[in-house]
C-alpha positions in Angstrom: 33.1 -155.9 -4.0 31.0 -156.6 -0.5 30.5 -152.5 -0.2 29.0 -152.4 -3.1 26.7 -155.0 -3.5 25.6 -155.6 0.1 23.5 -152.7 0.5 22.4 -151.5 -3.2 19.9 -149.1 -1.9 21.9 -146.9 -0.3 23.6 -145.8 -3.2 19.7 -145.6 -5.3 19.3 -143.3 -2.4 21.6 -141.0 -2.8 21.4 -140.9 -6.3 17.6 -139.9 -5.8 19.1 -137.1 -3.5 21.2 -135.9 -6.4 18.5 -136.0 -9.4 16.0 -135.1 -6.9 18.5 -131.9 -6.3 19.0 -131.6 -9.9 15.7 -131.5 -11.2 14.2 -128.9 -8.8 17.2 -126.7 -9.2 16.8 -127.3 -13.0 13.2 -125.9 -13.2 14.3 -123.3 -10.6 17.3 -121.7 -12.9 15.6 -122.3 -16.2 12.5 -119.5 -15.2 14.5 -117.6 -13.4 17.1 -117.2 -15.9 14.4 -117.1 -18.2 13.0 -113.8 -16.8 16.4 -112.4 -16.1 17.2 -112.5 -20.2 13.9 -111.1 -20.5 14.8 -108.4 -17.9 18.3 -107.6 -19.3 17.3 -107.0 -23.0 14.2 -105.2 -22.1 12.8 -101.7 -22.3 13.3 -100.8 -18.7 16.6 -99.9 -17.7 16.0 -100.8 -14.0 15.2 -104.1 -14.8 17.9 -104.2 -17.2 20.6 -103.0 -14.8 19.0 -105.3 -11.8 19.7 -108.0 -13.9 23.1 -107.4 -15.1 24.3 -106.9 -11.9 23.0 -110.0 -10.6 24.6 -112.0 -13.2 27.3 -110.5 -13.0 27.8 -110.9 -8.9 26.3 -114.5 -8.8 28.5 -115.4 -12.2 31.6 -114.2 -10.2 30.6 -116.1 -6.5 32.2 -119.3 -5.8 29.2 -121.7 -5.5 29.9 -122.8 -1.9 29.9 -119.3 -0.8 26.4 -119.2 -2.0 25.4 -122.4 0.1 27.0 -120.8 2.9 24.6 -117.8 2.5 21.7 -119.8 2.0 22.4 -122.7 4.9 24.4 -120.3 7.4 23.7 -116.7 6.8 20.1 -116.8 5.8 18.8 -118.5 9.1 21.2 -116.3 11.0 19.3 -113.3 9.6 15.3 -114.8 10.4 14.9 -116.1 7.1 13.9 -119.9 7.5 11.8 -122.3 5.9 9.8 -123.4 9.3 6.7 -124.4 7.1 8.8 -126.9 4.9 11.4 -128.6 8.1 10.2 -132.0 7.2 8.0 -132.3 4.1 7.3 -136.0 2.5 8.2 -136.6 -1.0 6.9 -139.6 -2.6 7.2 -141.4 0.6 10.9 -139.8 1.5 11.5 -137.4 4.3 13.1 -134.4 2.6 14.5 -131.6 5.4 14.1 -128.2 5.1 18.1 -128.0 4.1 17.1 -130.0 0.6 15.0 -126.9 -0.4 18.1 -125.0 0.6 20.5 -126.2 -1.7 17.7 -126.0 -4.5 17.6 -122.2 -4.2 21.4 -122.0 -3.8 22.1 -124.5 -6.8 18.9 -122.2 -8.9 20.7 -118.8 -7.8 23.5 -119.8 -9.1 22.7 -121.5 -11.9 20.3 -118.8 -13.4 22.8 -116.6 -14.1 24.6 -118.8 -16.8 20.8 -119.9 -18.1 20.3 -116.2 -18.7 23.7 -115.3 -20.2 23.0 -118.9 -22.8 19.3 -117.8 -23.1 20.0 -114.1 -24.0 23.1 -115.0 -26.3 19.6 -116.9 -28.3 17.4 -113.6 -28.4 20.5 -112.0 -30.1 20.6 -114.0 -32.6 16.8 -113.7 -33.8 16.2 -111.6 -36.4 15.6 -107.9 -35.9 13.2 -108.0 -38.1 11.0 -110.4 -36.3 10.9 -108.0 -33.3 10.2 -104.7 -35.2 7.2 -106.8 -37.0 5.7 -107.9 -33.9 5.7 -104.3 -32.6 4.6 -102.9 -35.7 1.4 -105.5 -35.0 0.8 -103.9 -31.9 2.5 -106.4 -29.8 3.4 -105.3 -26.4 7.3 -106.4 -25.1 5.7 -109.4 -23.2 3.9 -111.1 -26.0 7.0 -110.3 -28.3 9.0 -112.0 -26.3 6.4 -114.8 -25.1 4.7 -115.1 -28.7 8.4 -114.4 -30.9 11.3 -114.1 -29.6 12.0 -116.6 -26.9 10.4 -119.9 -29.0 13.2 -118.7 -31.3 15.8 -118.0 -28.7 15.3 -121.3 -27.4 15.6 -123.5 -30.0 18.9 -121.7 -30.9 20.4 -122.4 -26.8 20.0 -126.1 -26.6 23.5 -127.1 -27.1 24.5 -124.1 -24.2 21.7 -124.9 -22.1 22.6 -128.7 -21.8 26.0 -127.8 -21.4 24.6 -125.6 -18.0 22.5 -128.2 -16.8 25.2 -130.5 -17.4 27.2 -128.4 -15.0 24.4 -128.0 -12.5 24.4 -131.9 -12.6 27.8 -131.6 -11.3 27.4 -128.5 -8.7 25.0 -130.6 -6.4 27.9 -132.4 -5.0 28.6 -129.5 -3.4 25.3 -129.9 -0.5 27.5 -133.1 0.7 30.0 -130.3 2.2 26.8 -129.6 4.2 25.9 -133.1 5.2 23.6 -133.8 2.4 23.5 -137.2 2.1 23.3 -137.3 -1.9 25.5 -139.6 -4.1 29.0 -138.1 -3.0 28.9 -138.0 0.8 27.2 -141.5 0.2 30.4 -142.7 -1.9 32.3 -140.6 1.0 30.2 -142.3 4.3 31.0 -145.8 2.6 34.7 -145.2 1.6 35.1 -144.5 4.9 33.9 -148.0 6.0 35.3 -149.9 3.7 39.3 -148.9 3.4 40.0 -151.8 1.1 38.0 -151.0 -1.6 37.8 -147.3 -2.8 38.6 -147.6 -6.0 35.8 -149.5 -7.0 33.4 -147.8 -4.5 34.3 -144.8 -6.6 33.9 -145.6 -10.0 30.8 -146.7 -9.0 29.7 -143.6 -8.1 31.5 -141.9 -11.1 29.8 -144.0 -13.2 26.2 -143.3 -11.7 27.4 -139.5 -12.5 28.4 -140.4 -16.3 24.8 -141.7 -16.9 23.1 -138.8 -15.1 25.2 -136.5 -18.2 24.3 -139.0 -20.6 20.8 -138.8 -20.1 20.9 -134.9 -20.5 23.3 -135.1 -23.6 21.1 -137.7 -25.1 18.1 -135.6 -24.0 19.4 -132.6 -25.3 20.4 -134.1 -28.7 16.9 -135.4 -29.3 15.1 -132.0 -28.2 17.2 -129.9 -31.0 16.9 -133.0 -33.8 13.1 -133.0 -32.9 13.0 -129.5 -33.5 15.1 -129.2 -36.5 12.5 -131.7 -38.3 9.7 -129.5 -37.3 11.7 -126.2 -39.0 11.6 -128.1 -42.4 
């Protein structure tokens, strides 16, 4: 048990990697996806077709291809992030590969947000829509003003279930030397041969109470709701 209680903070540090990860990548998804629902079930067919296909490619791209776009390909092609290569985050040094994974972990990630989020327009009321219209409501208030409060409240249970995936996806920057909780749990294993087994459910459990917190967030959000629909 030495590996795991000698040095407590390095395990509180890559955890903070991983929710850090998680919660930029969860904003990140949730608008865009947002905005690509919007897009899909809208009036403009562009838009509508732009957005299909992106869910449909990024739906159907293994997620580490996507990092290796974002951490190999894009710099490869001039795209960098020189203004952000070492930026300072409530005292920790964040590298310009963090913000990386965000929007490779976001891209991804918005297309199942959008496909959960749409699924909730469909299932308000027609009648809702046609009213707002008949009030004079442009498409963007309908949907600001209407639909999407609606749609919302209906996608909780989906939505969780995506960021609960998401939760699970960041593991996927350690491939890329990103020291979060499973190259930490990886990096110590490594040292310390003899005890794996409890080096990893240690980390495994860390990972249990991240998807507890959003279940038990999640649960609250649509009970809170519910009570305010009565």
């Amino acid at each position: 048990m030495e590996a795991i209680f000698s040095d407590p903070m390095v395990y509180l540090k890559g955890f903070g990697l991983t929710i850090g990860l998680l919660l930029v990548s969860a904003v990140g998804s949730l608008v865009l996806g947002t905005l690509l629902a919007a897009a899909r079930v809208g009036p403009i067919w562009v838009l509508s077709k732009a957005a299909t296909i992106y869910v449909s490619v990024f739906r159907n791209t293994p997620l580490l291809m996507i990092f290796i776009f974002v951490a190999i390909a894009m710099p490869r092609l001039g795209i960098t992030f020189k203004s952000i290569e070492q930026v300072e985050i409530a005292g920790w040094n964040v590298s310009s590969f963090f913000f990386r994974a965000c929007l490779a972990l976001s891209l991804y990630t918005a297309a199942f947000v959008c496909e959960a989020i749409r699924s909730g327009i469909n299932a308000v009321p027609l009648g809702q829509a046609e009213a707002a219209r008949a009030i004079g409501m442009t498409f963007g208030q309908n949907m600001r003003l209407v639909v999407l409060p609606q749609a919302l409240r209906a996608v909780v249970p989906p939505l969780a279930s995506v960021i609960i995936a998401l939760a699970k996806n960041t593991s996927v920057a350690a491939a890329f030397g990103m020291m979060e909780a499973t190259a930490t749990m990886r990096g110590i294993t490594n040292r310390n041969g003899d005890q794996v087994l409890e080096i990893f459910f240690l980390v495994a459990l860390g990972y249990v109470l991240i998807v507890e917190v959003i279940s038990f967030s999640s649960y609250a959000l649509e009970r809170r709701w519910k009570a305010a629909r009565r």
